[in-house]
Kinemage of the C-alpha trace (Angstrom):
@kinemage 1
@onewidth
@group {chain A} dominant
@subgroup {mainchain}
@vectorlist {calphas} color= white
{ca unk a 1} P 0.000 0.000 0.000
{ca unk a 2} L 2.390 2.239 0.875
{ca unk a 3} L 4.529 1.765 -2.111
{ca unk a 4} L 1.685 2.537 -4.285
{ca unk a 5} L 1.223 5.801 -2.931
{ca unk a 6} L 5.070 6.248 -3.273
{ca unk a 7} L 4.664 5.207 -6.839
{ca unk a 8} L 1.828 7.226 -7.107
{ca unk a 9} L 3.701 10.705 -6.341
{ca unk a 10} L 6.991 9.523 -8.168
{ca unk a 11} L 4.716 9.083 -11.355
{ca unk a 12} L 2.861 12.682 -10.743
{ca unk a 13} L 5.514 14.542 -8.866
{ca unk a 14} L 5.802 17.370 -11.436
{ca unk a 15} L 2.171 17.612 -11.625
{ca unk a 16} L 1.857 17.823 -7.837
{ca unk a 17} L 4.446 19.954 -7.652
{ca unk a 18} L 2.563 22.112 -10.172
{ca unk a 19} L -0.384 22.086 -8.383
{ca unk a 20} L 0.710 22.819 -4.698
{ca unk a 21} L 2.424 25.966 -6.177
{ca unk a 22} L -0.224 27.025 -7.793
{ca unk a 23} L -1.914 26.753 -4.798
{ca unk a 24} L 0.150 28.372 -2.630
{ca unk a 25} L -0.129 31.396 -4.853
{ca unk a 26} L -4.181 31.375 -4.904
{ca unk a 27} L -3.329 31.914 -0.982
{ca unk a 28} L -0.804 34.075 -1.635
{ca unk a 29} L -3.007 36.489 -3.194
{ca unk a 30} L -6.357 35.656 -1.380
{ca unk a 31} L -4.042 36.661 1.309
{ca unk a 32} L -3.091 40.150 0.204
{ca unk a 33} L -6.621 41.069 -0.424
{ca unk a 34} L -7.344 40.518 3.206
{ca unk a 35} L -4.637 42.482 4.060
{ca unk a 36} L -5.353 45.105 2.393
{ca unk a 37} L -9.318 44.540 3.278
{ca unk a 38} L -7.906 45.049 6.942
{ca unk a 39} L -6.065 47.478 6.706
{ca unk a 40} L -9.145 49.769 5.435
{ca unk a 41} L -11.454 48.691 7.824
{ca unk a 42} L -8.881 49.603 10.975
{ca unk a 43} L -8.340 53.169 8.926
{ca unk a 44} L -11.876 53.746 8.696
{ca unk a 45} L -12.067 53.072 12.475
{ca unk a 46} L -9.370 54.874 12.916
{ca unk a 47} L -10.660 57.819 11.313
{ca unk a 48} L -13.700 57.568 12.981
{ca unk a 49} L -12.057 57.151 16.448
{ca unk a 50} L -10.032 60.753 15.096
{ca unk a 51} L -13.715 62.540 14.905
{ca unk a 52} L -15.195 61.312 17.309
{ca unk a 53} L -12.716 62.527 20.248
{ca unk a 54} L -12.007 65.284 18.058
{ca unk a 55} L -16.110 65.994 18.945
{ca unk a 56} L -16.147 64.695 22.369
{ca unk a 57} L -13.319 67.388 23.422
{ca unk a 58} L -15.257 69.983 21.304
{ca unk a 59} L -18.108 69.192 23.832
{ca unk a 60} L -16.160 69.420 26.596
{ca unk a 61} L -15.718 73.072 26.490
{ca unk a 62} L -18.196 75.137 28.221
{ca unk a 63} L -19.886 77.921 26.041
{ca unk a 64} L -17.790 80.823 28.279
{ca unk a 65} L -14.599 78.840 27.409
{ca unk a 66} L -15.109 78.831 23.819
{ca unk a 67} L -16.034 82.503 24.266
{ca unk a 68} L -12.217 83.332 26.165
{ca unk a 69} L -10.668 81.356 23.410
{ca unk a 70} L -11.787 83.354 20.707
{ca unk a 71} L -11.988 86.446 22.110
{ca unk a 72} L -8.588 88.697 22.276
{ca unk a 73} L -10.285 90.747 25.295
{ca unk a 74} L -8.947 90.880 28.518
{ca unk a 75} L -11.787 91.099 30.437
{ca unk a 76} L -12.409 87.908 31.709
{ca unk a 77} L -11.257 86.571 34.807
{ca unk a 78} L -7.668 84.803 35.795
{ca unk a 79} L -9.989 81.630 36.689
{ca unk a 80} L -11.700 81.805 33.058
{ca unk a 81} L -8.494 82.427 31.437
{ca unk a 82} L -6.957 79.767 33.136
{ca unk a 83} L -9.815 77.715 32.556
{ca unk a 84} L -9.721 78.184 28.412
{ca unk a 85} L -6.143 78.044 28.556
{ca unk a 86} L -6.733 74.738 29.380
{ca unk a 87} L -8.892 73.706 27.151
{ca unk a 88} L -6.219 75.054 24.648
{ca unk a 89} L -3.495 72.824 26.137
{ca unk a 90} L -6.112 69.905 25.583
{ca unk a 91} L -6.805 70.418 22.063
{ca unk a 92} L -2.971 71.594 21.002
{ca unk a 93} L -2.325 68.035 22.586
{ca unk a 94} L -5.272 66.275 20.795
{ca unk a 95} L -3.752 68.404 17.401
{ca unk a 96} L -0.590 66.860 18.216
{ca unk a 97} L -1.378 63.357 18.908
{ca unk a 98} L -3.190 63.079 15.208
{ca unk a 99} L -0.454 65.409 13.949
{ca unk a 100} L 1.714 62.186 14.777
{ca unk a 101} L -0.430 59.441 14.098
{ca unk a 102} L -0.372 60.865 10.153
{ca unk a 103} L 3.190 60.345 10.352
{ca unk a 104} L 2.641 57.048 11.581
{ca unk a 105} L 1.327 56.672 8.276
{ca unk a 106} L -2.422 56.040 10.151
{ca unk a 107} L -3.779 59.377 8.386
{ca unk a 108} L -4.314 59.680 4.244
{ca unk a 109} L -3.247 63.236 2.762
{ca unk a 110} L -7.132 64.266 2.363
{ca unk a 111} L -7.871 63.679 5.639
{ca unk a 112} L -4.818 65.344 7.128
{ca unk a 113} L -5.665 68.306 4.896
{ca unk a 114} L -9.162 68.867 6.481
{ca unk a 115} L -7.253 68.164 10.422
{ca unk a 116} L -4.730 70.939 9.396
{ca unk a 117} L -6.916 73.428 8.080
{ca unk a 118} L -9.363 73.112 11.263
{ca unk a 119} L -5.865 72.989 13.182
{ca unk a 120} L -4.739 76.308 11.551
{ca unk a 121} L -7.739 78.152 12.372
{ca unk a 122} L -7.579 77.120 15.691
{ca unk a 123} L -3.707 78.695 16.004
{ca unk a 124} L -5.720 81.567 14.608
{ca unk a 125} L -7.359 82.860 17.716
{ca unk a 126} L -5.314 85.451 19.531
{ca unk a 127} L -5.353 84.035 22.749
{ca unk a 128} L -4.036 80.157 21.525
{ca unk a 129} L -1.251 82.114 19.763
{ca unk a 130} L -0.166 83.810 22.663
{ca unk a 131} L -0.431 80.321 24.482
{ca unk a 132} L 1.414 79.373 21.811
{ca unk a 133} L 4.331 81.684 22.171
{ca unk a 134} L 4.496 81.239 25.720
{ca unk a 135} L 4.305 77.368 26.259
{ca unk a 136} L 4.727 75.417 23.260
{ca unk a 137} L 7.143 77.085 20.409
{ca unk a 138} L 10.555 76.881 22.479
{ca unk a 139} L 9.041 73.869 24.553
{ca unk a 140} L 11.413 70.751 23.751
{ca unk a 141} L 8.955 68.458 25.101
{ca unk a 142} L 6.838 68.996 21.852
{ca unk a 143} L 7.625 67.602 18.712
{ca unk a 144} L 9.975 69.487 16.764
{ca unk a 145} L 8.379 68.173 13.519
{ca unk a 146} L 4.748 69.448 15.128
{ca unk a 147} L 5.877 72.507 16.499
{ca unk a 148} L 7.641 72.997 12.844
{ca unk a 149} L 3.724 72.180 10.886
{ca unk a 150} L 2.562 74.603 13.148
{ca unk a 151} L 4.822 77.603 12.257
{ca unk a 152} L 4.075 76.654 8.403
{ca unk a 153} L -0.019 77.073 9.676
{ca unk a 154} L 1.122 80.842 11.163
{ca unk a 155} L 2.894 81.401 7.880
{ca unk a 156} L -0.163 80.576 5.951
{ca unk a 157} L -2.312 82.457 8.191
{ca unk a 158} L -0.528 85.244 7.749
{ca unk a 159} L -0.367 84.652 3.638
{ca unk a 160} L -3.947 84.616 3.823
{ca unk a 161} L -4.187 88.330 5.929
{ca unk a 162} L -1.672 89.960 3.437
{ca unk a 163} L -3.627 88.896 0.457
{ca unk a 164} L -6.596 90.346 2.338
{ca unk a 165} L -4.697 93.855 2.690
């Protein structure tokens, strides 16, 4: 018996052979189109992880903090200031932590491009510049390469006033 199965290969080796290769491709490739299945599926859920904290911090500041933030007045008090200042730390770190994760490679250029606009106009308030300037640019603890995207988003913002002069 068991020489007939011997016998049996030896007489269609090559055609075995030919088969288990081909085989092993089919898998190959069945195999790459789950990867790649995957790997769209965890960046949608990524993405959607992105927005939704991006929302749940955007909740999480009261109406008079949003007010401080935008507002270049000083008429608010130390405790409201510090309050929105806050806030600001929160979302430069939030900025940040997606600023990285599209260098991770975890972020698609269209994506990133709708993050850094919304980022930019954020650096555009008065009082997160200033924050800006006094915590963050000279800070080593931030990223170089973020603190770097951010400059290029107060270049741009100021592009965008000259053109409006």
């Amino acid at each position: 018996m068991i020489t007939d199965i011997l016998a049996f290969f030896v007489k269609y080796e090559k055609m075995i052979v030919g088969m288990a290769a081909m085989a092993t491709f089919g898998a190959f490739i069945l195999a790459i189109f789950q990867i790649r299945k995957a790997k769209k599926q965890i960046r949608a859920n990524f993405s959607y992880q992105i927005h939704k904290d991006g929302r749940e911090l955007n909740k999480s500041i009261s109406n008079e903090s949003q007010e401080v933030i935008q507002s270049s007045s000083n008429i608010y008090t130390q405790e409201q200031i510090n309050e929105a200042e806050n806030k600001i730390r929160e979302l430069l770190m939030y900025y940040a932590s997606v600023y990285h994760q599209r260098l991770y490679g975890n972020i698609d250029k269209h994506e990133w491009k709708v993050i850094f606009e919304e980022f930019c106009r954020f650096l555009n308030f008065d009082r997160v510049k200033e924050y800006w300037k006094n915590y963050i640019k000279g800070n080593e603890s931030w990223s170089k390469k973020f603190r770097k995207e951010a400059e290029n988003c107060f270049d741009i913002i100021k592009g965008e006033k000259n053109e409006e002069s």
